[in-house]
N, C-alpha and C positions, 0 to 999 in steps of 0.2 A: 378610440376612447374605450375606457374600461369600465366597469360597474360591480363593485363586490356588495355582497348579501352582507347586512350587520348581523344576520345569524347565525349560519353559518359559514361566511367567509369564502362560498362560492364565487367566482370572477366572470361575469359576463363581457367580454373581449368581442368587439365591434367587427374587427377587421375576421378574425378567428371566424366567428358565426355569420359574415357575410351580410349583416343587417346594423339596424343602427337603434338601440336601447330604448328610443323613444318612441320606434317605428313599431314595438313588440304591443299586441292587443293588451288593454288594460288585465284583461283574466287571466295572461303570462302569471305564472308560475315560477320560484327558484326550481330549476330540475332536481336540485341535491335536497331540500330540505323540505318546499312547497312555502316558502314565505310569498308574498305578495310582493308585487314591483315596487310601492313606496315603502319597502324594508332595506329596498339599494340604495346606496351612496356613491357619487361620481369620485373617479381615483383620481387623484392629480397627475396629469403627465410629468415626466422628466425629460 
């Protein structure tokens, strides 16, 4: 599963980071911009 930032368009990528988006502390952080976890939106797989 994937997760991009509606800020700036960073991709949090599940398999990539070894964890799972929902697993990340609420005080997670975008690392590129510093938005907040409910600033992601779930990607649709293909």
């Amino acid at each position: 599963m994937k997760w991009q930032c509606t800020i700036c368009g960073y991709i949090f990528d599940e398999a990539k980071e070894g964890k799972r988006f929902e697993d990340l502390p609420d005080t997670w952080v975008c690392p590129q911009c510093g938005a907040t976890k409910d600033m992601f939106q779930k990607l649709e797989e293909n």
